[in-house]
C-alpha positions as a printed Julia matrix, in Angstrom:
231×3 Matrix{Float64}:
 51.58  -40.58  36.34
 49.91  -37.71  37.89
 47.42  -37.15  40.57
 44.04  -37.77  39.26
 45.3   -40.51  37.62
 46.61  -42.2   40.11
 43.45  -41.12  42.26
 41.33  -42.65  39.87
 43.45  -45.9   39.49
 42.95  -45.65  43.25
 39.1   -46.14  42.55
 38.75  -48.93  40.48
 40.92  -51.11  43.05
 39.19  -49.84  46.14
 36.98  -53.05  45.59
 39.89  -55.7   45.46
 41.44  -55.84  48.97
 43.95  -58.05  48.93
 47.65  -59.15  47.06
 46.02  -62.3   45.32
 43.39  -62.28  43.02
 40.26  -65.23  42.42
 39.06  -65.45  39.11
 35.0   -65.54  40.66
 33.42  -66.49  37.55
 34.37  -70.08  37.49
 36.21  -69.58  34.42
 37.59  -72.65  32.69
 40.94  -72.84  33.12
 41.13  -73.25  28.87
 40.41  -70.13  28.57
 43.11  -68.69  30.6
 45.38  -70.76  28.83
 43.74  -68.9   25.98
 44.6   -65.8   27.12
 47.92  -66.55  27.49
 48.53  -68.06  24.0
 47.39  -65.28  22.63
 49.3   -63.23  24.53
 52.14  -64.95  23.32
 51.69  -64.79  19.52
 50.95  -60.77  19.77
 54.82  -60.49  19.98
 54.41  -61.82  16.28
 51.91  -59.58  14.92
 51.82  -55.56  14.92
 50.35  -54.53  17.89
 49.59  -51.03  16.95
 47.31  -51.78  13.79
 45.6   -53.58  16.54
 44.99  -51.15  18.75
 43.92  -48.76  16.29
 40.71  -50.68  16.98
 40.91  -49.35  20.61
 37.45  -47.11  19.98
 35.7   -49.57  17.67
 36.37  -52.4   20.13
 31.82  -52.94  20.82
 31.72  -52.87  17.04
 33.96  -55.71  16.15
 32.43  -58.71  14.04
 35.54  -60.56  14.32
 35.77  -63.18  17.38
 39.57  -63.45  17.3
 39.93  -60.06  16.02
 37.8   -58.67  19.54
 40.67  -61.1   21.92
 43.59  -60.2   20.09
 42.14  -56.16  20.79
 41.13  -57.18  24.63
 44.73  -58.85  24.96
 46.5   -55.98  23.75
 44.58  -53.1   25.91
 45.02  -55.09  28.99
 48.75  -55.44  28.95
 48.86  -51.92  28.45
 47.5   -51.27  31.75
 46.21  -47.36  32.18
 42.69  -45.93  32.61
 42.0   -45.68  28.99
 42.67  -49.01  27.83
 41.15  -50.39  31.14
 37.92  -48.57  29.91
 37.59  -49.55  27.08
 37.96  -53.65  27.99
 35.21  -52.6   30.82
 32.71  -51.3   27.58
 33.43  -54.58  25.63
 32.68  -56.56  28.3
 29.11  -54.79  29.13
 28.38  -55.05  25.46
 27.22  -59.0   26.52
 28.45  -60.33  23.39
 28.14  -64.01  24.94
 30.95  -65.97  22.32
 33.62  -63.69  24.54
 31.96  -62.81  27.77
 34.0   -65.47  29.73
 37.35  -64.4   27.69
 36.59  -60.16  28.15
 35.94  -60.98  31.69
 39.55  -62.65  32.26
 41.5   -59.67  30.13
 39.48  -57.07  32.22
 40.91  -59.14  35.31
 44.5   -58.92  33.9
 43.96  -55.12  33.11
 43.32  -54.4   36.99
 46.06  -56.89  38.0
 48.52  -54.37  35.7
 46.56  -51.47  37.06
 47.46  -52.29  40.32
 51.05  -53.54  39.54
 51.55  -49.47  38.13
 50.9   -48.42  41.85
 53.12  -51.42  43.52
 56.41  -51.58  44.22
 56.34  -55.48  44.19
 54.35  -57.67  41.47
 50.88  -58.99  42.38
 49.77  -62.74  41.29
 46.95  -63.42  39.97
 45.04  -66.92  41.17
 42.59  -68.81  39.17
 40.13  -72.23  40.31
 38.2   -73.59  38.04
 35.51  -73.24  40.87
 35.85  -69.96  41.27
 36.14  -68.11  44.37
 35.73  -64.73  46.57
 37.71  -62.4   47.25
 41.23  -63.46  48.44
 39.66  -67.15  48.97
 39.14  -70.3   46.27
 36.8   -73.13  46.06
 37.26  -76.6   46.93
 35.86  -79.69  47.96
 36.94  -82.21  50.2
 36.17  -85.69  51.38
 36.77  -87.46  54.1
 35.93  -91.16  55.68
 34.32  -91.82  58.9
 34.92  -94.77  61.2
 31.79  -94.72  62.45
 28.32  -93.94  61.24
 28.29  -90.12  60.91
 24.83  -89.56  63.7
 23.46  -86.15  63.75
 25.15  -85.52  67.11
 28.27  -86.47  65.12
 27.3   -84.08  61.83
 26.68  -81.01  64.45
 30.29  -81.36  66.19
 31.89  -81.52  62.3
 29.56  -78.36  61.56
 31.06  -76.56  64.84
 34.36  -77.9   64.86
 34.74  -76.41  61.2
 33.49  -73.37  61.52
 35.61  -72.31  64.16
 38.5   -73.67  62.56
 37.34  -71.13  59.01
 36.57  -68.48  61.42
 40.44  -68.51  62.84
 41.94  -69.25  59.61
 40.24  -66.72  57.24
 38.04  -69.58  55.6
 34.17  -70.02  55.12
 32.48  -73.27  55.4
 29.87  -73.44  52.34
 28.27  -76.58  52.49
 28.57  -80.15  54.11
 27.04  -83.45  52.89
 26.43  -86.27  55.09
 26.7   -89.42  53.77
 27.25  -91.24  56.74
 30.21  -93.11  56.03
 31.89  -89.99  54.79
 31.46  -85.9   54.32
 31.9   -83.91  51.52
 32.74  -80.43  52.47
 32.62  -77.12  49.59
 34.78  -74.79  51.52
 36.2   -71.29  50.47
 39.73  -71.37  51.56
 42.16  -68.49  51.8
 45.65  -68.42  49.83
 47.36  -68.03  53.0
 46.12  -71.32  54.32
 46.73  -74.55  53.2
 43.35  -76.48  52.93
 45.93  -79.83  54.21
 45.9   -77.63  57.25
 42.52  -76.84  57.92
 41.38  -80.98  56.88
 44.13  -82.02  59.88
 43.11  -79.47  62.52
 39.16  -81.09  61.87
 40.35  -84.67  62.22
 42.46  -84.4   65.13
 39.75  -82.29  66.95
 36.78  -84.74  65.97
 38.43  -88.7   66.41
 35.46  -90.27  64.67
 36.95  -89.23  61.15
 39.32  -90.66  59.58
 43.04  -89.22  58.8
 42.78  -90.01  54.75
 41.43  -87.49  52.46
 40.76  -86.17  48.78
 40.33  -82.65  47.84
 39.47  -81.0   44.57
 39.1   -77.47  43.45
 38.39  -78.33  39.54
 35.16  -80.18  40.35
 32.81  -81.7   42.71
 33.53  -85.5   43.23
 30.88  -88.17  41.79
 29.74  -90.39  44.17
 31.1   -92.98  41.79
 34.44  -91.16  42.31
 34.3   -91.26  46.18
 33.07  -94.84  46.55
 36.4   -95.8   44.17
 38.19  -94.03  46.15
 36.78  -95.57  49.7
 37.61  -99.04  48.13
 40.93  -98.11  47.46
 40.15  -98.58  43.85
 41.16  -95.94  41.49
 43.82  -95.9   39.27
């Protein structure tokens, strides 16, 4: 690899900061597994008739046929091929908008591993996320009536506890008996972690909680689960 190349690589991944990658999109985690299965069957099939499609990828008819090509050029992982997935994903073709955006992902992820002495990972929440953080919600029970005065503490209290532990507090519901909390958390925090520090420093909540970072919990959901009903 040579200087402006590498310079150049250097560019694209000037705007993702950290070891870990978020999917931000809230991609569905099917179409990662997608991805992957796909992936996997290339092995099968000649990759090089493929990728003679390389400069006809925005003119592809073919849904499968326009994967198989973004599938290929991202494993490949230089400038070129990273390009090109960049052009078929600005094309807006909507049946593989979700799908270009997770093989242009991969592309920088292999990008990035060309400049790296150690692998990068690659995280993905079905909630999506931002930069080196991913989205969850959490629950938890109240022993007493959650009060305004009592809503304001949980507010502070938690924000403090993001602010120290590379976190950001998105949202809190009150529903007086319990709170449900969106959070962005960061991959070098547990979320178990950040729940136990807010219960120990406000009493009135309880110890017992759920957390989710596929989907916001019904209210049907959390009432089960406050009677000690599900399963």
């Amino acid at each position: 690899m040579n200087k402006k190349e590498k310079s150049e690589i250097e560019n694209i991944l000037d705007s993702i900061p950290n070891e870990f990658r978020v999917i931000e999109n809230k991609i569905k985690a099917k179409i990662i597994d997608e991805y992957y299965e796909i992936a996997g069957d290339l092995g099968n099939k000649n990759q090089d008739k493929i990728r003679q499609n390389q400069d006809k990828g925005t003119e592809l008819k073919a849904e499968n046929d326009i994967k198989e090509l973004l599938v290929c050029l991202s494993e490949i992982g230089d400038l070129q091929s990273y390009r090109t997935i960049e052009e078929i994903t600005k094309s807006g073709k909507p049946e593989i908008l979700n799908f270009s955006f997770v093989a242009l992902k991969f592309a920088r992820l292999n990008l990035e591993n060309s400049l790296s002495d150690e692998p990068i990972g690659f995280i993905t929440s079905e909630l999506g996320g931002k930069g080196n953080k991913t989205r969850c919600y959490f629950v938890v029970k109240s022993k007493d009536k959650i009060e305004n005065s009592k809503e304001s503490k949980i507010i502070d209290e938690l924000n403090d506890i993001c602010n120290k532990n590379d976190s950001e507090l998105e949202e809190i519901e009150n529903h007086e008996k319990y709170i449900l909390v969106k959070i962005l958390v960061s991959i070098d925090y547990a979320i178990g972690n950040i729940i136990d520090k807010l219960t120990s420093r406000c009493s009135f909540l309880g110890e017992e909680y759920i957390c989710n970072n596929v989907e916001k919990p019904t209210k049907e959901f959390i009432k089960k689960w406050m009677n000690n009903t599900l399963g």
